[in-house]
C-alpha positions as CSV (number, residue, x, y, z in Angstrom):
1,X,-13.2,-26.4,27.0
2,X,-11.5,-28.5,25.2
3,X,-11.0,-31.3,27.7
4,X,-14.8,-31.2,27.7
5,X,-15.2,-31.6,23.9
6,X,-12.5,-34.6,24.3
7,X,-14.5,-35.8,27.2
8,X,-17.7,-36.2,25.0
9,X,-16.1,-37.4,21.8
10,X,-14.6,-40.6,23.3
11,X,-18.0,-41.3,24.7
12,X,-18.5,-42.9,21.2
13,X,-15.6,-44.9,20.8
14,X,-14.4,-43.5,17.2
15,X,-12.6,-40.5,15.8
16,X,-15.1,-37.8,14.3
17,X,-14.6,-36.7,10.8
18,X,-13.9,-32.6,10.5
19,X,-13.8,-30.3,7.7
20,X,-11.0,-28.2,9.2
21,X,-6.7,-28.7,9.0
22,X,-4.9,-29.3,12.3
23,X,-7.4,-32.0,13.9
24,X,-6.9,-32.6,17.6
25,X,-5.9,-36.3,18.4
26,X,-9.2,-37.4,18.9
27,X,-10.4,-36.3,15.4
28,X,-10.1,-37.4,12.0
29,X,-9.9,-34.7,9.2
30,X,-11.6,-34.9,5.6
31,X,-10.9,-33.0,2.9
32,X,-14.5,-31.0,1.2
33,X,-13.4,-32.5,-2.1
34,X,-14.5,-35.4,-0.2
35,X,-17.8,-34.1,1.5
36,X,-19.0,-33.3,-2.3
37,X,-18.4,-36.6,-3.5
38,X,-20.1,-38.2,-0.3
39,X,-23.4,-35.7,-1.3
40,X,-23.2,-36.6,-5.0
41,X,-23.0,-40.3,-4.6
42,X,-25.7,-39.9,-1.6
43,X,-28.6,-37.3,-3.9
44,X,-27.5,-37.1,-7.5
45,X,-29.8,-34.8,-7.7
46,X,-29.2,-32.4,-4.8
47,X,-28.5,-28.9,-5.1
48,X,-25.2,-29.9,-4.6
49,X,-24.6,-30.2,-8.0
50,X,-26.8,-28.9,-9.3
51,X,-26.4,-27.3,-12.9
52,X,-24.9,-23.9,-12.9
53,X,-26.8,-21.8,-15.7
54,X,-24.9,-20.8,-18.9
55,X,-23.9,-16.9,-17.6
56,X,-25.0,-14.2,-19.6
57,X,-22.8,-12.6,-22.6
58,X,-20.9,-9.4,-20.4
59,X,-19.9,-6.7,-22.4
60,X,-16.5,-5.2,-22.3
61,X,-13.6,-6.9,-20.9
62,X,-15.6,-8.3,-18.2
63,X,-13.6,-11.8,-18.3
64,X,-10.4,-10.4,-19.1
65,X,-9.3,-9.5,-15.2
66,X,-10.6,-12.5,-13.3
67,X,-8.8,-13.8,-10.4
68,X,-9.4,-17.1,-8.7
69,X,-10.8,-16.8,-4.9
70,X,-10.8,-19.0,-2.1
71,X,-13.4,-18.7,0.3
72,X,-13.4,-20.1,3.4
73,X,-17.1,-21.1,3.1
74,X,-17.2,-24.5,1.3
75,X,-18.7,-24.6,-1.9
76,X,-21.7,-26.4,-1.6
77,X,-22.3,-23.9,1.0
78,X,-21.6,-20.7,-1.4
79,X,-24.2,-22.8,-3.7
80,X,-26.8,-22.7,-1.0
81,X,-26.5,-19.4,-0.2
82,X,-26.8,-18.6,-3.9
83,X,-29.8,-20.6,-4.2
84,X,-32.0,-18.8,-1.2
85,X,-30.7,-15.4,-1.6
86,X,-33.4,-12.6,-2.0
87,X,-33.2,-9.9,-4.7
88,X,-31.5,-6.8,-2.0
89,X,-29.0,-9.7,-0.8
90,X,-27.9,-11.1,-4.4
91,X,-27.5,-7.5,-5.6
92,X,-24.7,-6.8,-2.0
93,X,-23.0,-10.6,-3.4
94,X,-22.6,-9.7,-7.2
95,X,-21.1,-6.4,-5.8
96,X,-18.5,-8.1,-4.0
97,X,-16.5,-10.4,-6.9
98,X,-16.8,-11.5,-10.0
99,X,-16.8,-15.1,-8.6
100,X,-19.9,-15.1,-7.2
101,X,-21.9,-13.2,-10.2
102,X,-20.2,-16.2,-12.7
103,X,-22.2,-19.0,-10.1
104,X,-25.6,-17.2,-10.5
105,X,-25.4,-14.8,-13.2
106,X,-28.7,-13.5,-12.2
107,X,-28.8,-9.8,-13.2
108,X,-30.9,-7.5,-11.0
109,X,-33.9,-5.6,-12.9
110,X,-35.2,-2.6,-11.0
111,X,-38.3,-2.2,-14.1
112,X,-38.9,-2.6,-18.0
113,X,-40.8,-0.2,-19.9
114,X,-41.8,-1.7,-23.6
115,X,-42.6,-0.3,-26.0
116,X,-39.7,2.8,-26.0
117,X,-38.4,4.4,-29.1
118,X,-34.8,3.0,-27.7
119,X,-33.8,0.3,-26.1
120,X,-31.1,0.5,-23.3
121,X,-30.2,-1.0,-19.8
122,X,-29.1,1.7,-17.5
123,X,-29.1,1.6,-13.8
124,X,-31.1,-1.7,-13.8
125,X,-34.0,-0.2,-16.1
126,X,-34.3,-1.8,-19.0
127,X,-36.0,0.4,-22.2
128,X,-37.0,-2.0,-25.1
129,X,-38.7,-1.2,-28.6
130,X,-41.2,-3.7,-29.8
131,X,-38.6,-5.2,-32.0
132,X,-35.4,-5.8,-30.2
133,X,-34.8,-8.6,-28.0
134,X,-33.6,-7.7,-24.5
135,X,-30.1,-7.2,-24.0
136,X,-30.1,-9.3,-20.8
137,X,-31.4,-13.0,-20.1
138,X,-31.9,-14.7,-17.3
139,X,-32.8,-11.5,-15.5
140,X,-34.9,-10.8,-12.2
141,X,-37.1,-8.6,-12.1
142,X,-37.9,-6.7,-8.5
143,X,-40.4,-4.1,-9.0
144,X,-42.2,-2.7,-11.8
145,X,-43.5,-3.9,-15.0
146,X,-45.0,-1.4,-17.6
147,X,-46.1,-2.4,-20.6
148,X,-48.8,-0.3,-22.0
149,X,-48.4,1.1,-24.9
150,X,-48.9,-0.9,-28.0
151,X,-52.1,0.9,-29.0
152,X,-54.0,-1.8,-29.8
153,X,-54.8,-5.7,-29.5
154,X,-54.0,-5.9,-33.2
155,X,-50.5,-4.7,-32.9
156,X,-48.4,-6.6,-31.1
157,X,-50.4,-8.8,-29.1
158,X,-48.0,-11.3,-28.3
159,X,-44.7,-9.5,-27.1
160,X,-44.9,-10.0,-23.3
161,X,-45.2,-14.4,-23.8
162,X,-42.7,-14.1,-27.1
163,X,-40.2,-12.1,-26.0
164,X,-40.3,-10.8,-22.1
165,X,-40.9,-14.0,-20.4
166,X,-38.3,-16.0,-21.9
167,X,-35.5,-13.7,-20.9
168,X,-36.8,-13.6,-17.5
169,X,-35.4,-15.8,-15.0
170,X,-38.2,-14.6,-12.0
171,X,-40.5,-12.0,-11.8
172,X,-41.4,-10.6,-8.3
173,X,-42.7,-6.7,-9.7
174,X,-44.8,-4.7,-7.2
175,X,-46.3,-2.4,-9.9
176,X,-47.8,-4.3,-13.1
177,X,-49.4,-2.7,-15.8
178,X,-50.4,-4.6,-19.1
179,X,-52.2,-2.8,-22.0
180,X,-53.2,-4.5,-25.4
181,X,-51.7,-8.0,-24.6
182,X,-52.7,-11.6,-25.5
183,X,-51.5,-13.9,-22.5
184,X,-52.5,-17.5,-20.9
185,X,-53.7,-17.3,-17.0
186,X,-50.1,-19.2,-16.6
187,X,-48.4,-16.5,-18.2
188,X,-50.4,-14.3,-16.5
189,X,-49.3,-16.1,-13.4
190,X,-45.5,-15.6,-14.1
191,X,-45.5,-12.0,-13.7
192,X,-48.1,-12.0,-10.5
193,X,-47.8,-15.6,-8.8
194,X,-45.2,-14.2,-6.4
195,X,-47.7,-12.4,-4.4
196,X,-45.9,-9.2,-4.3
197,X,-48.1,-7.0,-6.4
198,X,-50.0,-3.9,-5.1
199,X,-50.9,-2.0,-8.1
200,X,-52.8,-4.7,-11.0
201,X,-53.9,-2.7,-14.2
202,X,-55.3,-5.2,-17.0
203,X,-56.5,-3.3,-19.7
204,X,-57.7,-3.7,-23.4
205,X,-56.0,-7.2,-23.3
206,X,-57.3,-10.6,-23.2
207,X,-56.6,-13.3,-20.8
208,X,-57.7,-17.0,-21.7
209,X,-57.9,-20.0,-19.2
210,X,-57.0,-23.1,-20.1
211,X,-60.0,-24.0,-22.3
212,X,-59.1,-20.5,-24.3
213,X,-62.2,-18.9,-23.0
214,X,-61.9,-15.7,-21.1
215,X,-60.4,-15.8,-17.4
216,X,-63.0,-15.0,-14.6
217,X,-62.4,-12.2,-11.9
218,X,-62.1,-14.1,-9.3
219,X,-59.2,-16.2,-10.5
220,X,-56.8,-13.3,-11.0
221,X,-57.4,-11.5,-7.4
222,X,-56.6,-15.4,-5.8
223,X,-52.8,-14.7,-7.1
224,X,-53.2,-10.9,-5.8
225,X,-52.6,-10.9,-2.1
226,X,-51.3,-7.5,-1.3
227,X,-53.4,-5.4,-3.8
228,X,-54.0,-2.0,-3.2
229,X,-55.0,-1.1,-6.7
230,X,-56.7,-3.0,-9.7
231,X,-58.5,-2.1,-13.0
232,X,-59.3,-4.3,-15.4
233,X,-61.7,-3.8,-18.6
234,X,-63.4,-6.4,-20.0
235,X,-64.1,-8.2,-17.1
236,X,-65.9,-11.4,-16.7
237,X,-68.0,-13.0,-14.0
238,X,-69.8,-16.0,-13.0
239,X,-72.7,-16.7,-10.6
240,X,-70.0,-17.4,-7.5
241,X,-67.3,-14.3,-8.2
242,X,-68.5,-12.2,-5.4
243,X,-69.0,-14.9,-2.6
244,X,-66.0,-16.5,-3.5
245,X,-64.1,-12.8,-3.7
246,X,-66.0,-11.8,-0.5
247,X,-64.0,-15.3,1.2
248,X,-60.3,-14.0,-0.3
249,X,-58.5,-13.2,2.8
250,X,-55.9,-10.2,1.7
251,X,-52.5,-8.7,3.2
252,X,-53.3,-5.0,2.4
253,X,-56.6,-2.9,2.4
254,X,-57.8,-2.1,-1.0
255,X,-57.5,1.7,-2.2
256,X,-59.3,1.9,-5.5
257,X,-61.1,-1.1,-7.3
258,X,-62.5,-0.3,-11.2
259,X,-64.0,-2.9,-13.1
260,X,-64.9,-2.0,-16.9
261,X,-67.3,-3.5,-18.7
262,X,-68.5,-6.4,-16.5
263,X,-70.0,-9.2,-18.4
264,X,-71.2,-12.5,-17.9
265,X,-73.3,-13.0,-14.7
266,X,-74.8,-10.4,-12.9
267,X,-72.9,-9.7,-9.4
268,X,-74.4,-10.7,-6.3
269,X,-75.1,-7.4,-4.1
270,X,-74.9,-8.2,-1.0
271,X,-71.8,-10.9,-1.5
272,X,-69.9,-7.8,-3.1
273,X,-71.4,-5.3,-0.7
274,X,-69.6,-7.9,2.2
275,X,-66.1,-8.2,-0.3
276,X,-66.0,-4.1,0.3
277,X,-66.6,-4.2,3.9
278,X,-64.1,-6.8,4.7
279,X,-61.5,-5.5,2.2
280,X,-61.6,-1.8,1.4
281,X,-59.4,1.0,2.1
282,X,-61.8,3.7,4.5
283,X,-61.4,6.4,1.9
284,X,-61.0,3.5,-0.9
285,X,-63.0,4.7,-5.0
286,X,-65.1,2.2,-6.8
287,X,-65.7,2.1,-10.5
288,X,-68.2,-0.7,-11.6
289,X,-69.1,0.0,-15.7
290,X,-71.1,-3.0,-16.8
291,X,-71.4,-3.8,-20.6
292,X,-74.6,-2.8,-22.0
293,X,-77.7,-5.2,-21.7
294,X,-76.0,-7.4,-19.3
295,X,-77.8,-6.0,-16.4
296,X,-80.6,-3.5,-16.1
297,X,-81.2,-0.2,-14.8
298,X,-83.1,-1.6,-11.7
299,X,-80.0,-3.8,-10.7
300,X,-77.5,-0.7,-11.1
301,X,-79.7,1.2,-9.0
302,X,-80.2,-1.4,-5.9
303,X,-76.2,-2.0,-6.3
304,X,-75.9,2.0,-5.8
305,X,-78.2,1.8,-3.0
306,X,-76.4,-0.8,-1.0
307,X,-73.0,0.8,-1.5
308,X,-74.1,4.1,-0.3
309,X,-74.4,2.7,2.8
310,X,-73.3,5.8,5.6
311,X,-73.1,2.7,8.4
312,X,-70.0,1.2,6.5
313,X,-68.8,3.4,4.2
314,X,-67.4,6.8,4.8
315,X,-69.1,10.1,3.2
316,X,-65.7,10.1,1.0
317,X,-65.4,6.8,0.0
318,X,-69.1,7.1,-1.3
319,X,-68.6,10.4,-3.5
320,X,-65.8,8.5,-5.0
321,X,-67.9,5.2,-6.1
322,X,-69.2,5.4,-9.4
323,X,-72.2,2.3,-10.6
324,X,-73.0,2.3,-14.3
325,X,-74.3,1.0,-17.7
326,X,-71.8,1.4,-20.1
327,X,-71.5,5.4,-20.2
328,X,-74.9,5.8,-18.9
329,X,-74.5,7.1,-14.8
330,X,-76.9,5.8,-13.0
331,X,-77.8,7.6,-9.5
């Protein structure tokens, strides 16, 4: 083996550099003091060296017991690592040293609840009144997001973009639900761009595009991939929201769908019809409550007639779809 390796090494007339100690004859060894330098000088801005966040504030005598580690990984490779590691694998590493928490302080966040009476983090759920500042920064959060219980617009509209999102490093939450909240579409985006959510409730809250007018349906199920289950009140439309929901291509078939107080443009029946067919769980509910005088009783009662449609839907699925004009049921 080795007489083969020597074999091919000569064929290019130079001795190779290696990281390792104890080089054979034919090799040359360097030093990964001096690989770093060579990477900095090549990319100053490479994650090489990139900068290392400012670690959050431990409790206790966290820092008091720490014991220098060598690994036998180089460091820009430790760094690497760091920098691709998913939620399940960075949890296993800050398990294993202190070291390797102190180069991504990144603390794991299973859900937050706000508002509570208390606030606590306990087993990676984090508790928080409306008044307290987390207890964490720089945290990730993995799976579920409520945040539902302020009562009304008027109360404290503006916690969630004020308060939650700056102490967050990454959200990638399965399970969102937002009650009573003022937030941007980017915003918006920062707790459901990852793709990841299955359960999307949006409700008494108002969500503003970037000319501060209301945000279209369409736009939020485009950043909703894998959703099983959505409600949203208030909810606006435009002349294209059901073709262009109808052309959404999802992950996951779609178990219950309610939509309060549609506004805005009337729905096109047979492009949302299509949307159901192509999307929809076999046993999936339906909820459509439009605002009153935006449609009229002959349009809720053709959209009731193509849903009840025995040749795509199931006998269950159509019990559980409900069609109406404000409280008014329309059969």
């Amino acid at each position: 083996m080795k007489a083969e390796y020597e074999t091919e090494a000569k064929k290019y007339g130079k001795k190779f550099l290696v990281a390792w100690t104890e080089p054979f004859e034919f090799e040359s060894s360097e030093c990964w003091d001096d690989v770093y330098d060579r990477e900095k000088n090549a990319n100053p801005n490479s994650a090489y060296i990139s900068p290392i966040p400012t670690p959050m504030e431990p409790t206790g005598n966290f820092y008091d017991n720490i014991i220098p580690q060598e690994f036998s990984l180089p460091k820009p490779l430790i760094r690497y690592i760091l920098d691709c590691t998913n939620d399940i694998l960075l949890r296993k590493l800050h398990q294993t040293c202190k070291y390797i928490f102190l180069q991504k302080p990144t603390p794991i966040c299973y859900s937050i609840e706000v508002p509570t009476e208390t606030t606590s983090f306990i087993n990676e759920a984090l508790l928080l009144n409306n008044i307290e500042h987390p207890p964490i920064n720089n945290y990730l959060l993995t799976t579920s997001l409520f945040a539902r219980n302020f009562g009304n617009i008027l109360y404290n509209p503006f916690f969630l973009s004020s308060t939650i999102i700056p102490s967050l490093s990454q959200c990638i939450a399965k399970y969102i639900k937002i009650g009573y909240q003022k937030l941007t579409f980017n915003e918006l985006k920062f707790f459901i761009g990852s793709g990841n959510v299955e359960l999307l409730e949006i409700f008494g809250s108002k969500i503003t595009d970037g000319n501060n007018g209301n945000l279209p349906l369409e736009d939020i199920f485009k950043s909703v991939p894998k959703i099983r289950h959505f409600q949203m009140t208030e909810t606006k439309c435009t002349p294209k929201t059901a073709e262009i929901l109808a052309n959404l291509n999802f992950q996951n078939k779609i178990k219950s769908l309610e939509l309060i107080e549609l506004y805005g443009a009337p729905l096109s029946v047979q492009a949302f019809k299509e949307f159901c067919i192509k999307n929809m769980d076999k046993t999936f509910g339906l909820t459509l409550d439009f605002q009153e005088n935006s449609v009229t009783d002959e349009f809720c009662l053709s959209f009731n007639e193509a849903m009840k449609d025995k040749k795509y839907f199931s006998e269950k699925s159509i019990h559980r779809m409900e069609i109406n004009i404000a409280n008014i049921h329309i059969d």
